[in-house]
Structure formats: C-alpha cells, structure tokens
C-alpha positions in Angstrom: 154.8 115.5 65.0 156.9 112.6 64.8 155.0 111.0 68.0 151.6 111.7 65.9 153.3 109.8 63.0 154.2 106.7 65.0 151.3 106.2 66.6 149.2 106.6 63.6 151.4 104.0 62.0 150.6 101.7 65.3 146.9 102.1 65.2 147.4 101.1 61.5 149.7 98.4 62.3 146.9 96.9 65.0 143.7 97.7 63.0 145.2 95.3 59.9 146.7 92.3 62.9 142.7 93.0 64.4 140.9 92.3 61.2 142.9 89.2 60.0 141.7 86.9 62.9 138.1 88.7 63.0 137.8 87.8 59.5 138.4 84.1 60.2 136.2 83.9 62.8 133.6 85.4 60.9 134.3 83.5 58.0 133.8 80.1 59.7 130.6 81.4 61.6 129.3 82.3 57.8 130.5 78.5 56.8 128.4 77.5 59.9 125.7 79.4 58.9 125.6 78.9 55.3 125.8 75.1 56.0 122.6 75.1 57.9 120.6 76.8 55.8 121.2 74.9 52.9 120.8 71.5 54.3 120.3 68.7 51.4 121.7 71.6 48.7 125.1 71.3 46.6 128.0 71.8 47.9 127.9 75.5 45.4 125.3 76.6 47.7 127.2 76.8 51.2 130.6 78.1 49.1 128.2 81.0 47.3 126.9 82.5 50.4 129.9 82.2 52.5 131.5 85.7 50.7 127.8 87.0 50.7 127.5 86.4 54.7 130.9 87.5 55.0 130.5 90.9 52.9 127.1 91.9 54.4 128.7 91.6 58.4 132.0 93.8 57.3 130.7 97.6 58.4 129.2 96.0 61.5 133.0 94.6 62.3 134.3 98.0 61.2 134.2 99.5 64.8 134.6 96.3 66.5 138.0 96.5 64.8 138.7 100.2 65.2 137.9 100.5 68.0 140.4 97.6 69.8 142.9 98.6 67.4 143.3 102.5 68.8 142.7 101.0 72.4 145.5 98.7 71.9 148.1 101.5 70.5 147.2 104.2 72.8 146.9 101.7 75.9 150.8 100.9 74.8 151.2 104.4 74.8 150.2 105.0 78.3 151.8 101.9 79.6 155.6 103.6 78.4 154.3 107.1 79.6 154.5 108.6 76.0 151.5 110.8 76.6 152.8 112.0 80.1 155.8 112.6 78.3 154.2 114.3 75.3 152.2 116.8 78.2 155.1 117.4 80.1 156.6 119.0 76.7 153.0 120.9 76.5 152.2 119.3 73.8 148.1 119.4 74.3 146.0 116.0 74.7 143.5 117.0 71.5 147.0 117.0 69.3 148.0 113.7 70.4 144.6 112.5 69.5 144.9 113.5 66.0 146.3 109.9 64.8 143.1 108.4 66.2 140.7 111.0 64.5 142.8 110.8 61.2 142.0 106.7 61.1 138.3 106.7 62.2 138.2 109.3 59.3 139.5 106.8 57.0 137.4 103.9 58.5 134.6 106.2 57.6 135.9 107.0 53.9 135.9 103.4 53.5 132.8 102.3 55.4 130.1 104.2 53.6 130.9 103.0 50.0 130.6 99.3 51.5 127.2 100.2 53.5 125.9 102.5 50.4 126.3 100.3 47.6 128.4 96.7 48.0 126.5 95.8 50.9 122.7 96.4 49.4 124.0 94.3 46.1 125.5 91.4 48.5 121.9 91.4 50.6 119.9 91.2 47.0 122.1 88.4 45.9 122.1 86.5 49.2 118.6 86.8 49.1 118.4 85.1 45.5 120.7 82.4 46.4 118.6 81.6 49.3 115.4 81.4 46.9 116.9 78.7 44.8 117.9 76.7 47.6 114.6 74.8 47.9 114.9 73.9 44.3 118.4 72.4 44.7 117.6 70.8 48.0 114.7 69.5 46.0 117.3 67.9 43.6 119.7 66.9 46.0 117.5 65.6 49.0 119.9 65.3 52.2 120.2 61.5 53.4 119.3 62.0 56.7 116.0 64.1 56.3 112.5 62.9 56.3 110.8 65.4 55.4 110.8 68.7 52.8 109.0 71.4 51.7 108.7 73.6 48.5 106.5 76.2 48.5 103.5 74.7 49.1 104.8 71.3 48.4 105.2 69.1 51.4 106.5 65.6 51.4 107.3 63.4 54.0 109.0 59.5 54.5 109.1 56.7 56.5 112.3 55.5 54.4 114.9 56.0 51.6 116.3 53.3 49.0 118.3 56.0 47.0 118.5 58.9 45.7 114.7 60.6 44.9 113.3 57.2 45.7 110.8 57.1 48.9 109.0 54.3 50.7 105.5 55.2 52.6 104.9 58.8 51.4 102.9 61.7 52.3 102.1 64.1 49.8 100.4 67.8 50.7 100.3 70.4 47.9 98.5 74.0 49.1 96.2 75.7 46.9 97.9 79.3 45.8 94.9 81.3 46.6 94.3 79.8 50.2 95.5 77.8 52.9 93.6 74.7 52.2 95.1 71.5 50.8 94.4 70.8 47.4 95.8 67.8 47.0 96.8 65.0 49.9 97.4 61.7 49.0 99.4 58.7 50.4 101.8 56.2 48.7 103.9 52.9 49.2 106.6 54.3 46.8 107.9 57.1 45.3 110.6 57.9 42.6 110.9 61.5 42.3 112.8 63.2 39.3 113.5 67.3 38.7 113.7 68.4 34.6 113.8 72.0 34.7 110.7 73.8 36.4 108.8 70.2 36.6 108.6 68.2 39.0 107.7 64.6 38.6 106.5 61.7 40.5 106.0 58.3 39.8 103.8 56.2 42.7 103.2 53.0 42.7 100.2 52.1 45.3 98.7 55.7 45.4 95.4 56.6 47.5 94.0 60.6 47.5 92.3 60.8 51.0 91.7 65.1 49.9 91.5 65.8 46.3 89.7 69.0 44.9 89.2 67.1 42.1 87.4 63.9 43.6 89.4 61.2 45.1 91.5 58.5 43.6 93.0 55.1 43.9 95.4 52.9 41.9 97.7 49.9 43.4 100.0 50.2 39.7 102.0 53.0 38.9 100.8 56.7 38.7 102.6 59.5 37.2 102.1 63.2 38.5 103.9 66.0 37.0 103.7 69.3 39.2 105.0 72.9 37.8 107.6 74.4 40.6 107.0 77.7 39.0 103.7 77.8 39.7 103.6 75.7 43.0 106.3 78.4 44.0 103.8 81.6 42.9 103.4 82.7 47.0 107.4 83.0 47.4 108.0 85.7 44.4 111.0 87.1 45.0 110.8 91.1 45.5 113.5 93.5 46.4 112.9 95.1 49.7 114.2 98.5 50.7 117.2 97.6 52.3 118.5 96.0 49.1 118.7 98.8 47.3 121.7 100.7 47.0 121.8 104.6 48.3 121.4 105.8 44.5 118.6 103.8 44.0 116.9 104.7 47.3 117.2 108.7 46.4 115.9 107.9 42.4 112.7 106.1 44.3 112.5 109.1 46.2 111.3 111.1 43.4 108.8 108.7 42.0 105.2 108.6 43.6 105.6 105.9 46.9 103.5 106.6 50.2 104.3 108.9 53.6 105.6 106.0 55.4 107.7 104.0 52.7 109.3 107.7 51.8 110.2 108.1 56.0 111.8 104.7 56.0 113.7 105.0 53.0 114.9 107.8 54.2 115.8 106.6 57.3 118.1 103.4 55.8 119.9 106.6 53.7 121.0 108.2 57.3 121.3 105.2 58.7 124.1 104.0 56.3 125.5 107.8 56.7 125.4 107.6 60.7 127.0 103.9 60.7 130.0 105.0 58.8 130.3 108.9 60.8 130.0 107.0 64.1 133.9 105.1 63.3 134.6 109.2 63.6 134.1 109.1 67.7 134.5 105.7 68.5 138.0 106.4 67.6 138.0 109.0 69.6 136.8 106.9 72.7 138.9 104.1 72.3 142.0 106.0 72.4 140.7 107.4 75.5 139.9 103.8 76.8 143.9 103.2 76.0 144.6 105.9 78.0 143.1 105.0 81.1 144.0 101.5 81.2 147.6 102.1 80.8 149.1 99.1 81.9 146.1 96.9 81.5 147.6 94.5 78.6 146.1 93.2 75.6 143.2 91.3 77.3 141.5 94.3 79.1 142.2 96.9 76.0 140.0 93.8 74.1 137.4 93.1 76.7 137.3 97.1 77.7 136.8 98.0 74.0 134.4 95.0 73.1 131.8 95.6 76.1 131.7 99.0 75.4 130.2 98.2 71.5 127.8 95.0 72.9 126.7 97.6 75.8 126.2 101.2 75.0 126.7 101.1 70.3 125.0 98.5 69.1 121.9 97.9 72.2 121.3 101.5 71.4 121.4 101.3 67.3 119.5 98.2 67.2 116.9 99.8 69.7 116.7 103.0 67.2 116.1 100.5 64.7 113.0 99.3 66.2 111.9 102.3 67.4 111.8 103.4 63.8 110.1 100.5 62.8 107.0 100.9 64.7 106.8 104.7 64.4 107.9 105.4 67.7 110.9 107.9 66.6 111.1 110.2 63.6 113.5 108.9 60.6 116.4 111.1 61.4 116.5 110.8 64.8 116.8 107.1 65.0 119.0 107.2 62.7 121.6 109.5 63.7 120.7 109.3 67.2 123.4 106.4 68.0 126.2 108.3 66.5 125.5 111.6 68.1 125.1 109.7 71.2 128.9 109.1 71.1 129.6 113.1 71.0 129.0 113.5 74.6 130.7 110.1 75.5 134.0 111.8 74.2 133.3 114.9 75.5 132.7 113.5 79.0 136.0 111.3 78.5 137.8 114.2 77.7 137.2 115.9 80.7 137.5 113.5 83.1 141.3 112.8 81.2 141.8 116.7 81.9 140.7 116.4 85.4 143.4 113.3 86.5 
C-alpha cells in the first residue's frame, strides 16, 4: 500500500533526525561523566570511556527514540487526516499500523545483538578502564586535590610544590587481611615517584605514630618503596554476570554454579530478550499516541511519548529489576513482565481508537 510505504519511510526518516541529537546529548553527558570519574587521570582516560558510556546507554535510548519517531510520523498523519482518509476507503486501522510494527521489528533485530553481546564486552572493558584509573591518577595527581587514595593507600596534603612533591603529609596504608592501619606516619615532605607496580617515596622529616613493625623517627631523608599490586590485592578485578555476553551466560549454564546464581543468570538472558521484544509494542503505542494528538505539534508528540517511557516502561523495568534481586519475583517474570505489560496497553489503545 503506497500509504504503508510512505509512512514507513517517515517513521525512518524521524527515527535517524531523533537519534542524531540524542546521541550528542548523550555523548556530552558521557564526557561529563567520564571527566568526573577520572579526576587527576590522563587526558586517554576521559576519551576511552566516553565510547564505552556511550555504547552501554544505546538499547536504553532505543525506545526513547522509537518511540518519538512513530509518534511524530503518525501524529503528522492525523494532523492531514491521512488515517481518516485511509478508513473512509475501508482500508482497516491494524493495516495502517503495519509500517510501525515493521520498524519496532527492526529496532528489535538490531537491539538484541547490541544488548546480547557488544553491550556485556563494552561493560567488562569500562569496568577495566575504571580499575586502572587510580593507578594513573596516582601518576598524574590533579593540582587542585588534597587528598587520594589507592587501594588501601591513603595520602593526604596541606600543600603542593610540583608535580609528586608534597609538603606536611599523612600517610595511611591498610593491612590486606583487616581493617586496621598498618602503617600511619607523618612527614614535612614528600617526593613521590611511580616505576611500574612500585610505588616510591622519599620523606624527609618522617615520624610513624602506628607502625606494626614498632615506631620510627628520622629528620633526614627516608626511602619507602610500596608494591601497588599487592597494596591493590582487595580490589581484584572479577567479571560479574552482567558482563558476560548471552553465549557465555548459556555455556555457564551447564557447568556446576548454585540455585540462585543459575535463576539470575537466567534472568539477565530474558531480560536482554524482553528489552529488545518490548521496541515490538512500544511501536505499536506510539503510533497510537500520534494518532490521538493529531494536531498537537512536535512538542506534545516529544513530551507525550517521553513521559510515557519515564512513567509507565522504565519505573516498571527498573522495579522488576529489584524485585528480582531480592527474590521477590521469579526470573522470568521480572524479566518479561515489563514487555508483556505493554500487550494490554495496545490492546486498550486500540479499542478506545475503535470506539472514537
């Protein structure tokens, strides 16, 4: 149907004009991001996990972007009384909503590969990036801090003459089997140098005030040489479930892991599954949206399609999600619950189109 045809090639037209400015914006919030949680790190840092941020929020801006691209073609629709026109030539209202199944359909086709397998890969390698930070922070130390922390390395200033070099120190290091300080000590100055996994110091008017090895005083120079491998034993990366991609998830599902580590994998492999069907219905509902606000304009197909996703889809997925977590719901039905949810929503729609 040639009316099908243009209006799929609308909804096409609006979903790429959507993304472009979305992806700015959430492009600079991942800059923002990036650049405040790598404070004192190189410049490589912030530019490495802008892509990563970026990558990991794409299937959540999916249907933010679906769905205000089929509001806007089918609310342009309504406003020149094509769909009146099309019903007045019996052409049936589930036909003209063909175009919008056809591209949540693709959404989908192209959501799931991103959620299944780039997404998991983009979380692990964030998630690495982010565990190298404190080393680079340690070797770039921002200007305007006092204070940083390694592990369980702690060191504070009163002042800076350049780069690694403190005045009036405070030194805490942790023990790795408890929470007590093994070492605390106090000093008028401090050069600090990074070579590697060492750490180096060189004080100069150096007093120990809590010392597991007895306490110690020297107004010359004192040279201490601390191993960030080992000092950094109680942050050991590990890969957590959610970085895992779908075909990893179902090869640990055949290996030997407990009840409740075999629920919740299984509940990330529907969830990725439910996230991508759900673009299938909120199509579906947003070119119902367009339909009822006719001549309502850019600004309400936006606001109308954006409250209904920050409202009703993603309060009730995130609340699944927690539900899940604490054992409240079964696997599956948190997981799929937020896309069947929208089933009825459509249906109801539907009807209620029918009815005017």
């Amino acid at each position: 149907m040639l009316l099908g045809r243009s209006c799929f090639r609308e909804v096409s037209r609006h979903l790429l004009v959507v993304l472009a400015p979305l992806l700015f914006l959430l492009a600079l919030g991942a800059a923002i991001r990036a650049s405040a949680t790598s404070q004192g790190a190189p410049i490589w840092v912030p530019l490495s996990l802008v892509p990563l941020i970026v990558g990991q929020a794409l299937p959540y801006f999916f249907p933010v972007v679906l769905l205000i691209s089929v509001v806007l073609a089918y609310g342009r629709m309504a406003a020149d009384n094509e769909d009146v026109a099309a019903f007045a030539a019996g052409v049936r209202p589930a036909k003209l909503l063909q175009p919008a199944l056809l591209i949540g359909s693709l959404v989908c086709l192209i959501t799931y590969p991103l959620t299944a397998e780039v997404v998991p890969h983009l979380y692990s390698k964030m998630r690495q990036l982010m565990h190298s930070v404190p080393v680079a922070a340690l070797q770039n130390t921002n200007p305007g801090a006092s204070e940083l922390s390694f592990g369980g390395l702690y060191l504070s200033w009163n002042d800076r003459s350049g780069p690694g070099e403190f005045h009036d120190i405070l030194l805490s290091i942790d023990s790795s089997k408890s929470n007590d300080d093994e070492l605390r000590l106090r000093a008028n100055r401090a050069i600090m140098n990074v070579n590697g996994d060492d750490l180096t110091f060189m004080f100069e008017g150096l007093r120990t005030f809590r010392d597991t090895r007895g306490l110690f005083y020297n107004s010359g120079q004192t040279w201490l040489t601390i191993n960030l491998a080992e000092i950094n034993s109680n942050r050991e990366l590990s890969r957590g479930i959610k970085d895992k991609s779908s075909r990893e998830l179902f090869a640990l599902l055949d290996t030997d892991i407990s009840d409740d580590d075999r629920g919740h994998t299984w509940f990330i492999l529907w969830q990725r599954m439910s996230m991508a069907v759900a673009t299938i219905p909120l199509a579906l509902i947003g070119a119902l949206i367009g339909w009822r606000l006719r001549k309502g304009g850019f600004v309400s197909g936006f606001a109308s399609a954006l409250s209904f996703l920050l409202l009703v889809y993603f309060p009730l997925f995130f609340l699944c999600d927690n539900l899940e977590e604490i054992n409240t719901l079964p696997p599956f039905v948190a997981a799929w619950l937020p896309a069947f949810l929208l089933i009825p929503v459509v249906l109801f729609m539907l009807r209620r189109h029918r009815v005017h």
